[in-house]
N, CA, C and O atoms as CSV, one atom per row, in Angstrom:
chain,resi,resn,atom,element,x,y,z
A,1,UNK,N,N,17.564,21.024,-10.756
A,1,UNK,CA,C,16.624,20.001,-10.419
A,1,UNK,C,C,17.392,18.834,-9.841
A,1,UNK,O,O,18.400,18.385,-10.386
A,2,UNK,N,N,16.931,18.405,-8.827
A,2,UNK,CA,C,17.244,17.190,-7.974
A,2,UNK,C,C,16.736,15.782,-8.263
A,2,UNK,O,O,15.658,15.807,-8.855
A,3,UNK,N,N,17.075,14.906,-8.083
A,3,UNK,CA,C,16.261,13.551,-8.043
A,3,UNK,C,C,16.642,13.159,-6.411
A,3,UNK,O,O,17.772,13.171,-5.923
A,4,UNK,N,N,15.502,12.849,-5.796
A,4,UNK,CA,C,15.249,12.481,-4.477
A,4,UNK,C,C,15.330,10.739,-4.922
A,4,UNK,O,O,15.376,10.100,-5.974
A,5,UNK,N,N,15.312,10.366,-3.129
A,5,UNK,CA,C,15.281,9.030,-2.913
A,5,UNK,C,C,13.509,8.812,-3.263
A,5,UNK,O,O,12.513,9.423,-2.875
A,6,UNK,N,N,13.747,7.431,-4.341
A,6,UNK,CA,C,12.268,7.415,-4.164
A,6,UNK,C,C,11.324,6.214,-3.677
A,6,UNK,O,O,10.214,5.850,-4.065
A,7,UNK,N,N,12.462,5.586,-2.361
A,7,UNK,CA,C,11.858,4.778,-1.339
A,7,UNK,C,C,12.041,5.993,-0.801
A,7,UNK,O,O,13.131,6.400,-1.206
A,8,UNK,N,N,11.372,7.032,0.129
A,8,UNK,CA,C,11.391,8.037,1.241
A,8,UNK,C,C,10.420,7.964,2.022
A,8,UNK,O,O,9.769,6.931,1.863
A,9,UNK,N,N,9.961,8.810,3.001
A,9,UNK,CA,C,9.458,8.653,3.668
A,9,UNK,C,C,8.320,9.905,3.523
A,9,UNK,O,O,8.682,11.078,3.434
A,10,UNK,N,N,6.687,9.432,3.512
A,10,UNK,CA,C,5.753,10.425,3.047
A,10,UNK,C,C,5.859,11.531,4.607
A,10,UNK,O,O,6.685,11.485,5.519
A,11,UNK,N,N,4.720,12.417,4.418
A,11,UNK,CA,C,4.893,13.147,5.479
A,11,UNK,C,C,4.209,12.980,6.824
A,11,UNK,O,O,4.188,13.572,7.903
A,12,UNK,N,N,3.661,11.905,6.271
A,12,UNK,CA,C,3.313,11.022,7.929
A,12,UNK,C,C,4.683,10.374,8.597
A,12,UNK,O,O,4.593,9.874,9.718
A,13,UNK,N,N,5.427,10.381,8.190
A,13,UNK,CA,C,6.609,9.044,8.149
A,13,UNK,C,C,6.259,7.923,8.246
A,13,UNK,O,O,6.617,6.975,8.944
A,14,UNK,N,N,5.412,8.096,7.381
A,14,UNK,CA,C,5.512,6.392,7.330
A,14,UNK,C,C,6.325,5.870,5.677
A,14,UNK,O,O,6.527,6.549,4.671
A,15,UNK,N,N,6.629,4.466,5.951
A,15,UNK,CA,C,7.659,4.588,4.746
A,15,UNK,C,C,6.750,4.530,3.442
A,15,UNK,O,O,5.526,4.534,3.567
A,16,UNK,N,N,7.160,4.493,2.593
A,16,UNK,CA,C,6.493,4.851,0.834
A,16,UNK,C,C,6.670,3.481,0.531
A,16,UNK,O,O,7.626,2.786,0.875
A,17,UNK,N,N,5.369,3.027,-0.350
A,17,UNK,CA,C,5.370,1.696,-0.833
A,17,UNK,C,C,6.897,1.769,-2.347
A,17,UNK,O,O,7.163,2.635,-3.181
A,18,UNK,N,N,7.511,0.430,-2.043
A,18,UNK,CA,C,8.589,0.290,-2.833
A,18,UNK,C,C,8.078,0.437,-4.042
A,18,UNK,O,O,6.895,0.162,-4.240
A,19,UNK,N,N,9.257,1.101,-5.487
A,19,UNK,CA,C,8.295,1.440,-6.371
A,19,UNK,C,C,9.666,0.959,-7.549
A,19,UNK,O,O,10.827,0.794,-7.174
A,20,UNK,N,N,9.180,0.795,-9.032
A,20,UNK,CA,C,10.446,0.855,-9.558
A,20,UNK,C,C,11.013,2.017,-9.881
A,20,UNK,O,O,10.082,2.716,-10.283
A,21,UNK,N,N,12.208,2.750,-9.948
A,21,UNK,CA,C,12.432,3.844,-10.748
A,21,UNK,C,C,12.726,4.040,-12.322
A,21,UNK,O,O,13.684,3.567,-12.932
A,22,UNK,N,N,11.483,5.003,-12.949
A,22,UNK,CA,C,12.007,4.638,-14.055
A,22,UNK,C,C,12.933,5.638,-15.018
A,22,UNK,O,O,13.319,6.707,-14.544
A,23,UNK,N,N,13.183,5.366,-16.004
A,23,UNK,CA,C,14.390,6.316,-16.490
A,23,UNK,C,C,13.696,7.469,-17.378
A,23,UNK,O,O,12.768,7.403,-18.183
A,24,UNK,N,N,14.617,8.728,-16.864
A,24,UNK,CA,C,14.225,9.703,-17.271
A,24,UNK,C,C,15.504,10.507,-17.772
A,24,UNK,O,O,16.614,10.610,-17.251
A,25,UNK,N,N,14.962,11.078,-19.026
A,25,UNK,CA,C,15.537,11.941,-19.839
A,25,UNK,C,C,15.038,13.494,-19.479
A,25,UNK,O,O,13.865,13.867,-19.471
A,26,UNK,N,N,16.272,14.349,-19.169
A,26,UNK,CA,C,15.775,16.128,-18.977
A,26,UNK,C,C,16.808,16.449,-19.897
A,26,UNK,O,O,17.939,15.972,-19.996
A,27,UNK,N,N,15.947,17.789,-20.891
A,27,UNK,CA,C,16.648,18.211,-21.716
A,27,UNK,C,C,16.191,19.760,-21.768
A,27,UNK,O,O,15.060,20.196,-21.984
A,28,UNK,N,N,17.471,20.520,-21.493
A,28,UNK,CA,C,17.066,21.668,-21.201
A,28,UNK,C,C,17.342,22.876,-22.253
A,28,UNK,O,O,18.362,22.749,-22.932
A,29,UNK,N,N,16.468,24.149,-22.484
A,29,UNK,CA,C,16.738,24.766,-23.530
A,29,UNK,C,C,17.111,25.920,-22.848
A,29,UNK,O,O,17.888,25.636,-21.937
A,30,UNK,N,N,16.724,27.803,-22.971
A,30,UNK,CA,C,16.843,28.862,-23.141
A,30,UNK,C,C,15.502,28.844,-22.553
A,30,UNK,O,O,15.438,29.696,-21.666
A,31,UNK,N,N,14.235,28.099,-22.730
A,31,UNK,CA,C,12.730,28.780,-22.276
A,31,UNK,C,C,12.276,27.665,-21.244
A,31,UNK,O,O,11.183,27.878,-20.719
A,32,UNK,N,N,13.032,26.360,-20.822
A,32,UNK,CA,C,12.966,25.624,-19.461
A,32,UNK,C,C,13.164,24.161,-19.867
A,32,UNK,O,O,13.764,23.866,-20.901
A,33,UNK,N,N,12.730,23.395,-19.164
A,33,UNK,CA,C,12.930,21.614,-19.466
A,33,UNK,C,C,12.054,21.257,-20.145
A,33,UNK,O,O,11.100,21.955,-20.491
A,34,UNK,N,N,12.273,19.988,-20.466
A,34,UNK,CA,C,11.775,19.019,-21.147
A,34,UNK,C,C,12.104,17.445,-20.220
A,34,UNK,O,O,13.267,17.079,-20.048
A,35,UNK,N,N,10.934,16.645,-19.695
A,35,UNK,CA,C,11.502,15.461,-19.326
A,35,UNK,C,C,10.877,14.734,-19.828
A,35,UNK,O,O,9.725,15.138,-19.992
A,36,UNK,N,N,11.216,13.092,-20.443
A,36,UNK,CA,C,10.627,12.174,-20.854
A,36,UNK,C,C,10.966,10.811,-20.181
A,36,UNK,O,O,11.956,10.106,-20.374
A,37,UNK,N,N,9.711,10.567,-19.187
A,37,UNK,CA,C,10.234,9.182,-18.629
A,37,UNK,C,C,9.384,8.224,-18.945
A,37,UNK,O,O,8.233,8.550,-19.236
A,38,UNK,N,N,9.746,6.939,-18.952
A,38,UNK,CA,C,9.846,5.748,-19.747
A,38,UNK,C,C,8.673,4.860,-18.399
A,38,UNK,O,O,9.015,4.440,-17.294
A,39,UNK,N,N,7.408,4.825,-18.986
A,39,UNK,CA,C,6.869,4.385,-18.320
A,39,UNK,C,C,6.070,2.913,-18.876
A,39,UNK,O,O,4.894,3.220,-19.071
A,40,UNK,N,N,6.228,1.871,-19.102
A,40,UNK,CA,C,5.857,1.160,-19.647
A,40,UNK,C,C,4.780,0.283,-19.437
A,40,UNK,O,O,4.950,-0.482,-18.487
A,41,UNK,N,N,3.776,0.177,-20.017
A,41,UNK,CA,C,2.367,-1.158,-18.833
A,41,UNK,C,C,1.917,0.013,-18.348
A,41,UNK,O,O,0.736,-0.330,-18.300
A,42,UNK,N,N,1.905,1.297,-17.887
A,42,UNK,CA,C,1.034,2.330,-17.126
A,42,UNK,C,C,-0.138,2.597,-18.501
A,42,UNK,O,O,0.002,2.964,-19.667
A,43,UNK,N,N,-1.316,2.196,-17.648
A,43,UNK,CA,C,-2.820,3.393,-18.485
A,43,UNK,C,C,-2.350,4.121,-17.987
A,43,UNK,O,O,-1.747,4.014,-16.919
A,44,UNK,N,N,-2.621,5.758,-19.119
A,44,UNK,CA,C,-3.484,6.672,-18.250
A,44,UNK,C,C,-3.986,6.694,-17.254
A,44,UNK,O,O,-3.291,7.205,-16.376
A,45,UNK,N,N,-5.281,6.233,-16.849
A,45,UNK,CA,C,-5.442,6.305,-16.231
A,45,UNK,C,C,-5.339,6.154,-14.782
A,45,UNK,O,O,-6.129,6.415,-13.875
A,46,UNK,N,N,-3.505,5.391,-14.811
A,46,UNK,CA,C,-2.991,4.661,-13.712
A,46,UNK,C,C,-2.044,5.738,-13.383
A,46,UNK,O,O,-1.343,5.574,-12.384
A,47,UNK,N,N,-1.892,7.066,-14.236
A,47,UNK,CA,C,-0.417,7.898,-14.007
A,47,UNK,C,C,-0.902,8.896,-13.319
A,47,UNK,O,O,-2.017,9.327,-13.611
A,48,UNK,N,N,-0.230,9.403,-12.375
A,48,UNK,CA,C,-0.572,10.466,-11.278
A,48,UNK,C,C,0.927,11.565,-11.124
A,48,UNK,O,O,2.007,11.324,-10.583
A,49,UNK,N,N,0.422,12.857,-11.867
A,49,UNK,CA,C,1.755,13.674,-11.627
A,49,UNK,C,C,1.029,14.861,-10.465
A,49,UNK,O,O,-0.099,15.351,-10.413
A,50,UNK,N,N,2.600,15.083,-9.364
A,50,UNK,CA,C,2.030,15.769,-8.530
A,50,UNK,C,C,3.183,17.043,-8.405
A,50,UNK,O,O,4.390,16.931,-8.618
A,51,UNK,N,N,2.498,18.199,-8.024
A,51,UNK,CA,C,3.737,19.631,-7.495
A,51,UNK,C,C,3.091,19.832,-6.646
A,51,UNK,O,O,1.865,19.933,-6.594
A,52,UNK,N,N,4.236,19.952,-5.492
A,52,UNK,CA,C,3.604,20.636,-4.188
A,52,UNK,C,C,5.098,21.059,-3.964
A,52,UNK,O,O,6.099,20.351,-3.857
A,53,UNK,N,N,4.913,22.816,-3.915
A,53,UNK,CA,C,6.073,23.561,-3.933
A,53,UNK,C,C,7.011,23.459,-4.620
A,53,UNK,O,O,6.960,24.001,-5.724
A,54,UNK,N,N,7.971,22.875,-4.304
A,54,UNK,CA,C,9.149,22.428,-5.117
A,54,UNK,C,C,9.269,21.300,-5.336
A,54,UNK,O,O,10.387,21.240,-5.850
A,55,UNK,N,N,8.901,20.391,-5.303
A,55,UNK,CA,C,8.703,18.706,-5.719
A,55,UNK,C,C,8.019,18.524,-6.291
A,55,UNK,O,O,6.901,18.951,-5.999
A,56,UNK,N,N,8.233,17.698,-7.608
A,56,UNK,CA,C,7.468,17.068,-8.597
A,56,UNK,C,C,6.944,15.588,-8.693
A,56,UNK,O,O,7.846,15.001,-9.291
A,57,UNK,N,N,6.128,14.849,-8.460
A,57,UNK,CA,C,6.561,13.501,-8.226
A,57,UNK,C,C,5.477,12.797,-9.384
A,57,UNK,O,O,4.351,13.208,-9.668
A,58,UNK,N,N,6.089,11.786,-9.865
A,58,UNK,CA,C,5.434,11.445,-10.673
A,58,UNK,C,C,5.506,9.508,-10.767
A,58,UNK,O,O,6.448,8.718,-10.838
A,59,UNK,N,N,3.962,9.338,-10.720
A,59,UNK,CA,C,3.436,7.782,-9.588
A,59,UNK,C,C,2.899,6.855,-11.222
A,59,UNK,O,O,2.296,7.488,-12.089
A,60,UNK,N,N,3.093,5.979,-11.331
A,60,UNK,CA,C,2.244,5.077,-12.114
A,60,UNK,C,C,1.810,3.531,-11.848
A,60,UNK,O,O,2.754,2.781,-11.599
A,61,UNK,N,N,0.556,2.972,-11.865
A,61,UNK,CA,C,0.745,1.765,-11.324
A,61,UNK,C,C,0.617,0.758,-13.247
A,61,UNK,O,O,-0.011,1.079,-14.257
A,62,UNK,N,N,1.557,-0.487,-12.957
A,62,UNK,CA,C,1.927,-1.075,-13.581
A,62,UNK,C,C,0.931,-2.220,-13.782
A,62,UNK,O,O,0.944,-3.183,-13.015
A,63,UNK,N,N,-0.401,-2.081,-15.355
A,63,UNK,CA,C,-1.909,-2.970,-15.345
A,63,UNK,C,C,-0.875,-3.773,-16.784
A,63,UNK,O,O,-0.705,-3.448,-17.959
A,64,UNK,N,N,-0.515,-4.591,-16.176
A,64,UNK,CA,C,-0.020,-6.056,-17.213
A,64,UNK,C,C,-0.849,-7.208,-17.021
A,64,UNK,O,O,-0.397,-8.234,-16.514
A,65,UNK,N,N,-2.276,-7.074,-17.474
A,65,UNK,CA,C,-2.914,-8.573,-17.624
A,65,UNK,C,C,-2.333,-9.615,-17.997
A,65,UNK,O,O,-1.694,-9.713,-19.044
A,66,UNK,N,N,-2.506,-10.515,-17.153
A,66,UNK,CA,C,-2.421,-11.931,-17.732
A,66,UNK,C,C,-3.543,-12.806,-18.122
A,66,UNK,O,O,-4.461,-13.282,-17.455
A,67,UNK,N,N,-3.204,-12.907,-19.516
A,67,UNK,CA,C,-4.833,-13.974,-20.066
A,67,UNK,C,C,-5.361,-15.153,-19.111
A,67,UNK,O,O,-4.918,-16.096,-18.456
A,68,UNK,N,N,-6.546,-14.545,-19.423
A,68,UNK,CA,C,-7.855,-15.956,-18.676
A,68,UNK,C,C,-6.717,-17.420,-18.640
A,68,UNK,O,O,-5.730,-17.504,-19.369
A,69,UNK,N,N,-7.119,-18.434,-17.671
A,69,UNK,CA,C,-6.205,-19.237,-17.823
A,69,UNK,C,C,-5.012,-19.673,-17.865
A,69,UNK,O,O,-4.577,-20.815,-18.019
A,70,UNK,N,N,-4.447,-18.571,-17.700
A,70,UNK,CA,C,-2.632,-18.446,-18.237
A,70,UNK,C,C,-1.824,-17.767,-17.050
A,70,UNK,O,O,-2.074,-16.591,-16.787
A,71,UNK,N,N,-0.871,-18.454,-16.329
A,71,UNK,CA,C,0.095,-17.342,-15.482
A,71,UNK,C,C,1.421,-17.737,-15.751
A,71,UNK,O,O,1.883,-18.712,-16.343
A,72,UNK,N,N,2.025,-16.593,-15.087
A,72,UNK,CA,C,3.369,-16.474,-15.745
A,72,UNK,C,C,4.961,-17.342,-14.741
A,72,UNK,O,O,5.316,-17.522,-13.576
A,73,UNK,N,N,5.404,-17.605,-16.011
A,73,UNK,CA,C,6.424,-18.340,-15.734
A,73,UNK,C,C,7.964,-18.364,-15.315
A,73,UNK,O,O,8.722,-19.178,-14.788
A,74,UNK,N,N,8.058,-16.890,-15.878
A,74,UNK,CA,C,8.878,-15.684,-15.302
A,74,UNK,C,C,8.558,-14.691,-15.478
A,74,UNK,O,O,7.975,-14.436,-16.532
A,75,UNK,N,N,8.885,-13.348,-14.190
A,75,UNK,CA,C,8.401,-12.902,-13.613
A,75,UNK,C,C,9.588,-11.308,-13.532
A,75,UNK,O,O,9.981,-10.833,-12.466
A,76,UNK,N,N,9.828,-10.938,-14.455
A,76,UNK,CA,C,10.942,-10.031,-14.171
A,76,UNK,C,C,10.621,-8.134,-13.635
A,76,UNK,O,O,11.423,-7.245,-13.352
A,77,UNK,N,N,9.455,-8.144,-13.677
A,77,UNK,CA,C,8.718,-6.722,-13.218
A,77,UNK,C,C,7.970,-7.369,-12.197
A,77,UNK,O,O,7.057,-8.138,-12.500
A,78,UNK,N,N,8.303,-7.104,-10.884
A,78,UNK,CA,C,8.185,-7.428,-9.445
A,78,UNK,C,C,7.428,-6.821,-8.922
A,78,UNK,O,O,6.526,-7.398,-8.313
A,79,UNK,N,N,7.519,-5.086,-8.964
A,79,UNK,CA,C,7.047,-4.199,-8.445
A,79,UNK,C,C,5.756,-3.834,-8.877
A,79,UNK,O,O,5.976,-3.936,-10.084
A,80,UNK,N,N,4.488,-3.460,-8.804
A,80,UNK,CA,C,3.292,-2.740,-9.629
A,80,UNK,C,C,3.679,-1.412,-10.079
A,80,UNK,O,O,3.920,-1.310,-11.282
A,81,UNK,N,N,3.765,-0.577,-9.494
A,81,UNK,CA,C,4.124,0.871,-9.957
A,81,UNK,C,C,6.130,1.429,-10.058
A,81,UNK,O,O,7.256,1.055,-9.731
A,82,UNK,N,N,5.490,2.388,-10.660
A,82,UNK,CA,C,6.808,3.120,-10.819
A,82,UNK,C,C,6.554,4.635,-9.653
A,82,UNK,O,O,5.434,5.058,-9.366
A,83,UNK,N,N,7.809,5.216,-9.156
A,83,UNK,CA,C,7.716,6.234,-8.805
A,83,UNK,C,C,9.019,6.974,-9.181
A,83,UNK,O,O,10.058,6.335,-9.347
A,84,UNK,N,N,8.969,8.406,-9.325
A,84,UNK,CA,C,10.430,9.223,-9.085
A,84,UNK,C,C,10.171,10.679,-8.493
A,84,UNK,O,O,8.994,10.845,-8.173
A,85,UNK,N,N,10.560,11.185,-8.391
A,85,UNK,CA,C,10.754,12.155,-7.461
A,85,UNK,C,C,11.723,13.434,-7.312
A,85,UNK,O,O,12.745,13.420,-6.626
A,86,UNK,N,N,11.197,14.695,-8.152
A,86,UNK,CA,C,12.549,15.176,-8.455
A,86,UNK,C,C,12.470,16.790,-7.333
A,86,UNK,O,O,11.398,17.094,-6.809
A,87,UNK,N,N,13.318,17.367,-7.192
A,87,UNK,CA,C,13.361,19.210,-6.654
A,87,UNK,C,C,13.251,19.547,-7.480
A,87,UNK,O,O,14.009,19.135,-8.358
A,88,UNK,N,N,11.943,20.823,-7.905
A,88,UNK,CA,C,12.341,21.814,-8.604
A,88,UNK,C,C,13.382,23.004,-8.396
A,88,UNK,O,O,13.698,23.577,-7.353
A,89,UNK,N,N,13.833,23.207,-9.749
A,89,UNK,CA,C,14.624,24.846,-8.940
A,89,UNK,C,C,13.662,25.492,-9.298
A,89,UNK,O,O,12.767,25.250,-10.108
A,90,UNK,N,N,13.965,26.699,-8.385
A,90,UNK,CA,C,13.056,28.072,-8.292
A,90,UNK,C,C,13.116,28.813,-9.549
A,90,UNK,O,O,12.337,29.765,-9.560
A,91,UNK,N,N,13.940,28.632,-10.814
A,91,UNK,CA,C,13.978,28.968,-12.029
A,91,UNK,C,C,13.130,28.711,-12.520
A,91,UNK,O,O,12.915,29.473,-13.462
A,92,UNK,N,N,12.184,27.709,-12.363
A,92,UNK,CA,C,11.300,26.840,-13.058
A,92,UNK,C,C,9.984,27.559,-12.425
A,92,UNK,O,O,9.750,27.964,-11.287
A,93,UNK,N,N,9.132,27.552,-13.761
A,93,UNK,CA,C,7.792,27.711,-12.840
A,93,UNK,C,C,6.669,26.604,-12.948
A,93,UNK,O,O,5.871,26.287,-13.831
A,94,UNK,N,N,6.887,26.252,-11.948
A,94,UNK,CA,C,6.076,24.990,-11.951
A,94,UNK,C,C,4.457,25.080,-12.009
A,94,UNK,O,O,3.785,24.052,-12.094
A,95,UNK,N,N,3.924,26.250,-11.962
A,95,UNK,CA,C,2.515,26.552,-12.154
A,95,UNK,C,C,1.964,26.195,-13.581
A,95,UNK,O,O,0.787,25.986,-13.875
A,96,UNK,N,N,3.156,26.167,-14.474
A,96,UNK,CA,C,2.743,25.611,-15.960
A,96,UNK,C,C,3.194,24.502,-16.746
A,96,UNK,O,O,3.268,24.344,-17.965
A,97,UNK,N,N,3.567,23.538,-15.461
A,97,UNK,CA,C,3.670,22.255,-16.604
A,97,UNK,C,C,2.891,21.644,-17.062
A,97,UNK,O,O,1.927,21.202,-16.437
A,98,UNK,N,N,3.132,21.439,-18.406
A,98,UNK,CA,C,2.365,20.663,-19.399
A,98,UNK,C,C,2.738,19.152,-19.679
A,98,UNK,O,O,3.866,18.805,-20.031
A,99,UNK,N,N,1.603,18.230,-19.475
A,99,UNK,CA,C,2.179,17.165,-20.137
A,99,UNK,C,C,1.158,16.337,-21.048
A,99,UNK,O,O,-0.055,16.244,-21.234
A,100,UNK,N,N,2.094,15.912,-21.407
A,100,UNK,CA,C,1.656,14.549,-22.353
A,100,UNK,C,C,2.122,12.725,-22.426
A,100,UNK,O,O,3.223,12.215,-22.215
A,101,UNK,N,N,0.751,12.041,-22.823
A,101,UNK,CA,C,1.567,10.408,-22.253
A,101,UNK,C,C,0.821,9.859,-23.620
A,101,UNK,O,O,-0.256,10.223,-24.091
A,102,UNK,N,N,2.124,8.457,-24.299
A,102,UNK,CA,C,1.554,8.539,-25.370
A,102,UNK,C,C,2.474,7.464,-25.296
A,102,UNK,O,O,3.640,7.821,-25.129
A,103,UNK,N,N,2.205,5.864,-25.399
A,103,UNK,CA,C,3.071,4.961,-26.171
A,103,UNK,C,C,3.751,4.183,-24.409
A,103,UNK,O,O,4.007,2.979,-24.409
A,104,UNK,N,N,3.899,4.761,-23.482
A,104,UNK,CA,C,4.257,4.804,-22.311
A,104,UNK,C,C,5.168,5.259,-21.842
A,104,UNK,O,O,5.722,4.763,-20.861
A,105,UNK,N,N,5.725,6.798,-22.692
A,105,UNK,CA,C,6.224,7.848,-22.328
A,105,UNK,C,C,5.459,8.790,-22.245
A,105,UNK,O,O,4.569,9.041,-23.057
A,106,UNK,N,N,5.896,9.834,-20.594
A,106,UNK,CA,C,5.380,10.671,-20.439
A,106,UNK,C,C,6.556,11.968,-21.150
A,106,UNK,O,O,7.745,11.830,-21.438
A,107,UNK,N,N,5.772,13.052,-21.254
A,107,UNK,CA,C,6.849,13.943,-21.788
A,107,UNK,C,C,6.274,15.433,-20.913
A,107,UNK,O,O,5.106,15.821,-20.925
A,108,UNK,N,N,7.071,15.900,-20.409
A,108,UNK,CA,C,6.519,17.130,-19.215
A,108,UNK,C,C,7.464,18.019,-19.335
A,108,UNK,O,O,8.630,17.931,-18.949
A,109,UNK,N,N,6.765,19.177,-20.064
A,109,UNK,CA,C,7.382,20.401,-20.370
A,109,UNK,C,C,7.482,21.470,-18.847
A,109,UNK,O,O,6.555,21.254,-18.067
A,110,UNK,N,N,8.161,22.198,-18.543
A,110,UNK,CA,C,8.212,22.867,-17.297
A,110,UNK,C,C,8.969,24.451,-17.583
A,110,UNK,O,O,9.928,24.956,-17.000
A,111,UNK,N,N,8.363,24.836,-18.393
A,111,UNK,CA,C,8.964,26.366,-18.528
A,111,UNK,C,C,9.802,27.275,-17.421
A,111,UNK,O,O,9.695,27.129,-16.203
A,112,UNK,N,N,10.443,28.001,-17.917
A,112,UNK,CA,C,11.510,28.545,-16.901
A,112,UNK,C,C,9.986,29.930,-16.422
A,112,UNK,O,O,8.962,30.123,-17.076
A,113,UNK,N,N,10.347,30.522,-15.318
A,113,UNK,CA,C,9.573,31.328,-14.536
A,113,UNK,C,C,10.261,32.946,-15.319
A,113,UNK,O,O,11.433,33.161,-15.627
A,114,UNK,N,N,9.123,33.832,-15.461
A,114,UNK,CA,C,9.464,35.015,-16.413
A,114,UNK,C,C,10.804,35.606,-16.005
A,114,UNK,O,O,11.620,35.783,-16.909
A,115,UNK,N,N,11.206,36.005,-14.496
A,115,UNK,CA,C,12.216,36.111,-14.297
A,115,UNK,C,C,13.504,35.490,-14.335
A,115,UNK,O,O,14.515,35.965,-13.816
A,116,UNK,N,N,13.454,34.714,-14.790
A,116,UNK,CA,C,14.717,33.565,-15.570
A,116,UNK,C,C,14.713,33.238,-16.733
A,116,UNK,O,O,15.417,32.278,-17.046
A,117,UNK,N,N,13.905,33.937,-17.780
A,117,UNK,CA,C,13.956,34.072,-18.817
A,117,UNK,C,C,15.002,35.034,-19.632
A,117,UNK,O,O,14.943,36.259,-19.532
A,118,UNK,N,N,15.897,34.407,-20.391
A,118,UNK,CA,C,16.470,35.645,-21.092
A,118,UNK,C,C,15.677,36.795,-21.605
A,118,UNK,O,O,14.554,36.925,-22.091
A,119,UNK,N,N,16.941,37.796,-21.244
A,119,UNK,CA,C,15.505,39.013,-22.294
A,119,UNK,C,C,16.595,39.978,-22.771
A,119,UNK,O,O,17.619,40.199,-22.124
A,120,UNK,N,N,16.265,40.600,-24.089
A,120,UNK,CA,C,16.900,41.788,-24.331
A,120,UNK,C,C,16.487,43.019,-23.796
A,120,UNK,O,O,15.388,43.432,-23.427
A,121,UNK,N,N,18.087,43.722,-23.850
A,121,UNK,CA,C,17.672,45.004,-22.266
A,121,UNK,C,C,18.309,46.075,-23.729
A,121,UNK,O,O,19.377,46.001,-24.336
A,122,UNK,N,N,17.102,47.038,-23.910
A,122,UNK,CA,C,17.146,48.229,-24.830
A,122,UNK,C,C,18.290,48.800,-24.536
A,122,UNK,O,O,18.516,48.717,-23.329
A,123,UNK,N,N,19.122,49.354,-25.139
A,123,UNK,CA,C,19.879,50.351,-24.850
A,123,UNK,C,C,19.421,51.972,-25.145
A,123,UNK,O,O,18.923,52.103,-26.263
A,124,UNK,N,N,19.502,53.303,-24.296
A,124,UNK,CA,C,19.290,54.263,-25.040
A,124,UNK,C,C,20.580,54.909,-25.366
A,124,UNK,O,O,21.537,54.570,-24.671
A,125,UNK,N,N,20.810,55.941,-26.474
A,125,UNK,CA,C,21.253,56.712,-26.921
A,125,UNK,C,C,21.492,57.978,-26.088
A,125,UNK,O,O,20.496,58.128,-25.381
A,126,UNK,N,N,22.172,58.721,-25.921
A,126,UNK,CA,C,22.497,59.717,-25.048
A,126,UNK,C,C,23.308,60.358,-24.636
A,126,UNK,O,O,23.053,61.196,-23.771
């Protein structure tokens, strides 16, 4: 798995709105990955995960109200959303990732594809 640039350029070329990148943890076993990235201030309903072929990309926009009356005085999250952007390998089957978002980590399981699965090979007798 790759991590792409994730100022790039969509497939119009036109350039991609600037985004922050946020940090991600991959942890890999025997049956495929595990990633957990750190998305903080994203609803639900603001997180958008996408596969198209071998790219995974995963978008959130950043809803930090500021109370009635009140604005802020410093200002250290600039950007609204987060983006990142990774290659799948072809080990992976990306037809079954699962995820989950909870606290403002996402956690996205990505199982390895049956043929990259270990397997025991019978032996016969003979």
């Amino acid at each position: 798995m790759n991590d792409t640039n994730p100022v790039a350029r969509n497939t119009a070329n036109a350039p991609v709105e600037a985004a922050l990148t946020p940090p991600v943890d991959v942890i890999e076993d025997a049956a495929g990955i595990t990633l957990y990235a750190d998305l903080p201030g994203v609803p639900k309903e603001k997180l958008s995960l996408h596969v198209e072929a071998d790219t995974l990309t995963i978008e959130g926009e950043v809803a930090l109200p500021t109370p009635e009356g009140m604005e802020a005085t410093h200002v250290e999250v600039t950007l609204p959303r987060y983006r990142r952007v990774f290659t799948l390998s072809k080990e992976l089957d990306a037809g079954k990732v699962g995820a989950e978002f909870a606290h403002g980590v996402l956690k996205l399981r990505i199982p390895k594809a049956e043929h990259a699965q270990p397997r025991r090979i019978q032996v016969a007798v003979g």
